[in-house]
VEXNU-492238 format. One record per residue (C-alpha): residue number from 1; residue in three letters; y negated, x, z negated. Coordinates in steps of 0.2 Angstrom, whole numbers, plus 2048, in hexadecimal, padded with zeros to 3 digits. Layout:
N
ATOM  seq  type    Y    X    Z
ATOM  NUM   ALA    Y    X    Z
...
This chain:
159
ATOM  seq  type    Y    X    Z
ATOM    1   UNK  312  DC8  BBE
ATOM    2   UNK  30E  DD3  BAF
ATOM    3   UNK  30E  DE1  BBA
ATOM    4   UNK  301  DDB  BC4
ATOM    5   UNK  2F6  DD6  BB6
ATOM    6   UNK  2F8  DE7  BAC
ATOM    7   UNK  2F3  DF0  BBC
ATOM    8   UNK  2E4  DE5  BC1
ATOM    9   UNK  2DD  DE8  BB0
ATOM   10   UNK  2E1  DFA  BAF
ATOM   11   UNK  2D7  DFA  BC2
ATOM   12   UNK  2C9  DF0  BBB
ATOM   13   UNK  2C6  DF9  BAC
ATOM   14   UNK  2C7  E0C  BB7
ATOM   15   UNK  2BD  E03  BC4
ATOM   16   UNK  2AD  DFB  BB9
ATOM   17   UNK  2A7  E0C  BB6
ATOM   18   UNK  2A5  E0F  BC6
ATOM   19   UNK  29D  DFE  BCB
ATOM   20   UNK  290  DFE  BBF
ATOM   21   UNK  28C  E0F  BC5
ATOM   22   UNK  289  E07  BD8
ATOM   23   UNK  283  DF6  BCF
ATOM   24   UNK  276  E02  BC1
ATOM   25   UNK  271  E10  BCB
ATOM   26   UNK  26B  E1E  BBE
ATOM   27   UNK  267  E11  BB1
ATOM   28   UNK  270  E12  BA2
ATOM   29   UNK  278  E21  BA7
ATOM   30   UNK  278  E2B  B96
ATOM   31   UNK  287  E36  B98
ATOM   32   UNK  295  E37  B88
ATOM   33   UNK  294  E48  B86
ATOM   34   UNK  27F  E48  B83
ATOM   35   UNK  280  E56  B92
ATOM   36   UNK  285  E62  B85
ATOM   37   UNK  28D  E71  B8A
ATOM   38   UNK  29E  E78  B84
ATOM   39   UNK  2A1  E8C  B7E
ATOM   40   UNK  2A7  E8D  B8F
ATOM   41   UNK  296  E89  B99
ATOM   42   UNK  29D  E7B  B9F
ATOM   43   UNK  29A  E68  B9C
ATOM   44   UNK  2A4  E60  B90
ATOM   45   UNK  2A7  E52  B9A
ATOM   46   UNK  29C  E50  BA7
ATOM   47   UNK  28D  E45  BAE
ATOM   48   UNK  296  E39  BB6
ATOM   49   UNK  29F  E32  BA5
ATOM   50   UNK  294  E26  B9D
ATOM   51   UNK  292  E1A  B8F
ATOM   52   UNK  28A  E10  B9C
ATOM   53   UNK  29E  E12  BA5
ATOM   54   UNK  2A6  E0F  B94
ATOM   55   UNK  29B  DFF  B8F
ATOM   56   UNK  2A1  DF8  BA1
ATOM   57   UNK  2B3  DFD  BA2
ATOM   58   UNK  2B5  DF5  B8E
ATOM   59   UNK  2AB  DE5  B90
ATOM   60   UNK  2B4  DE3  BA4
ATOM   61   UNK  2C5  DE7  B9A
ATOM   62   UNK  2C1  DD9  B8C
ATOM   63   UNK  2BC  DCB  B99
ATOM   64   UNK  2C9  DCC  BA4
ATOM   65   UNK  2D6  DCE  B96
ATOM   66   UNK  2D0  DBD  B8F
ATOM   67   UNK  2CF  DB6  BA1
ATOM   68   UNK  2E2  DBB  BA4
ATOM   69   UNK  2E7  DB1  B94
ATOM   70   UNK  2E8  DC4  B89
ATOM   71   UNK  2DC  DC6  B79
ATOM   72   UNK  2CD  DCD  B7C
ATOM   73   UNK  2CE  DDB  B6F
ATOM   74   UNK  2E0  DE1  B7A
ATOM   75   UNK  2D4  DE2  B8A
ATOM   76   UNK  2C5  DEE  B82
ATOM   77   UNK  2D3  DF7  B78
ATOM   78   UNK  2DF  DF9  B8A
ATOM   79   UNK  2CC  DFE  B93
ATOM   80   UNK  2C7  E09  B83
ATOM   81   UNK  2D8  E12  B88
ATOM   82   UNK  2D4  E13  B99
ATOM   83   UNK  2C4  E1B  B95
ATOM   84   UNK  2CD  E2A  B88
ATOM   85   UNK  2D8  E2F  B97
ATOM   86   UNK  2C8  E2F  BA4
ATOM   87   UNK  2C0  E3B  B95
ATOM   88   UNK  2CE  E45  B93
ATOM   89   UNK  2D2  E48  BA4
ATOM   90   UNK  2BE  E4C  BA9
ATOM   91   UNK  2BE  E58  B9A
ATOM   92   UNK  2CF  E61  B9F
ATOM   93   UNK  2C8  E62  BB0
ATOM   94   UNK  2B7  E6B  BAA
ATOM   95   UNK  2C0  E78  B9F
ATOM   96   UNK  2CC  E7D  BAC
ATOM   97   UNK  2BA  E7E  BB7
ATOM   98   UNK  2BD  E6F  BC4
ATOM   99   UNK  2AB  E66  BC9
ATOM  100   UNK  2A7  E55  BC2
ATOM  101   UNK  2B2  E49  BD0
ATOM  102   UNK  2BC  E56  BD5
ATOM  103   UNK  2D0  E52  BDA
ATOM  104   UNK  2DB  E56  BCE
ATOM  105   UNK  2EC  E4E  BD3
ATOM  106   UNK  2F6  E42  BC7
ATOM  107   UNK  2E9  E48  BBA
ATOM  108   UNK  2DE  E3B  BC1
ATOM  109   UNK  2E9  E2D  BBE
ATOM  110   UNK  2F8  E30  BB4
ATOM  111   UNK  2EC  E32  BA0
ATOM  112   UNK  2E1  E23  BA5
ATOM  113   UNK  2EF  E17  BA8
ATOM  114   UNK  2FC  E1E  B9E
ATOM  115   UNK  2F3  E1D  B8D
ATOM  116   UNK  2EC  E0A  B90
ATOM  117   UNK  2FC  E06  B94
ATOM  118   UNK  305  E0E  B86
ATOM  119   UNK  2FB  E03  B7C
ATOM  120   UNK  2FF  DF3  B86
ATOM  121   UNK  312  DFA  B84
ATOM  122   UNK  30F  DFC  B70
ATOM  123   UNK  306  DEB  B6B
ATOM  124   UNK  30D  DE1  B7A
ATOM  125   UNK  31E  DE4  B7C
ATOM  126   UNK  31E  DE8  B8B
ATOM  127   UNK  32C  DF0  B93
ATOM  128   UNK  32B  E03  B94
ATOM  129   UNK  332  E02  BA7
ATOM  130   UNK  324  DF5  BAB
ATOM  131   UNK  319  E03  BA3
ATOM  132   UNK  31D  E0E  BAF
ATOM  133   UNK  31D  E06  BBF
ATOM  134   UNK  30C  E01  BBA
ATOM  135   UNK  308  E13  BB9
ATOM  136   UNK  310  E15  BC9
ATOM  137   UNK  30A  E07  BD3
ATOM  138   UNK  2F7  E0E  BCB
ATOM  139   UNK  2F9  E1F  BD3
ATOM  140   UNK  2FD  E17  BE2
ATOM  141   UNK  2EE  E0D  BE3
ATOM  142   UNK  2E2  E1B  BDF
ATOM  143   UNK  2E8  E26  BEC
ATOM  144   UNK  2E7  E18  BF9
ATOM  145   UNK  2D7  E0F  BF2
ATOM  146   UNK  2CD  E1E  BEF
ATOM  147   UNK  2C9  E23  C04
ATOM  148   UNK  2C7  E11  C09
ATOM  149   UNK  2BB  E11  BF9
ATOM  150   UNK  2B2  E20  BFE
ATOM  151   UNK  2B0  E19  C0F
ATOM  152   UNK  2A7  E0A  C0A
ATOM  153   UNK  29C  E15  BFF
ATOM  154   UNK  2A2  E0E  BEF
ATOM  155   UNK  2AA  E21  BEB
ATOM  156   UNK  2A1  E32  BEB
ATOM  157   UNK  2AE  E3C  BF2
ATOM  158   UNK  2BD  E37  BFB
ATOM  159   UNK  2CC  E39  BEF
């Protein structure tokens, strides 16, 4: 069952960003990196992550947390995590000069779930091997969900 839970919330909280962009439109869209640019000329991270994604994947992390019986605090923490890997991923993709969505393989899903979920690991105890198939079972639902997504024109681009 843990498994289940811990991989709903880590979808929830990579998935609220996304649904208050289709829920908000271009409001609150004030991206993390203040459109700066890095030495490089590129973005540091890019338009697309916003503190408008953050707020929603924190506060959707801290609700459902509660709801499944877990502290709030372990939900926005777990969906903080979440949001660090997203980041790091987005700025490792613009400094190796991949466009803002672009597919970049396992690095897509592997920092955004394994960070959270070390933190479940270290302040839950949960088992390492659970961790992993969580991970696992994470990638998995990425690569399936993403087309279907894109499909009903919840996704930009079909990955």
């Amino acid at each position: 069952m843990q498994v289940i839970e811990l991989l709903l919330l880590l979808v929830a909280c990579n998935g609220a960003p996304v649904v208050a962009t289709r829920m908000c439109g271009a409001r609150g869209e004030w991206p993390v990196d203040g459109g700066r640019m890095a030495k490089d000329g590129r973005r540091w991270l890019g338009a697309s992550k916003t503190w408008r994604g953050l707020l929603a994947s924190v506060s959707t992390g801290a609700l459902l947390a509660w709801v499944m019986g877990w502290s709030p605090w372990f939900g926005a923490g777990f969906a903080a995590l979440c949001m660090v890997g997203d980041l790091l991923t987005s700025f490792v993709k613009r400094r190796i000069g991949m466009e803002s969505g672009g597919r970049f393989m396992l690095m897509d899903q592997i920092p955004e779930s394994l960070l959270p979920l070390w933190f479940a690991w270290f302040v839950g105890e949960f088992p390492a091997v659970l961790i992993l198939q969580v991970v696992a079972l994470f990638v998995l639902v990425c690569l399936v969900s993403s087309p279907i997504l894109f499909r009903l024109g919840i996704r930009r681009r079909p990955h």
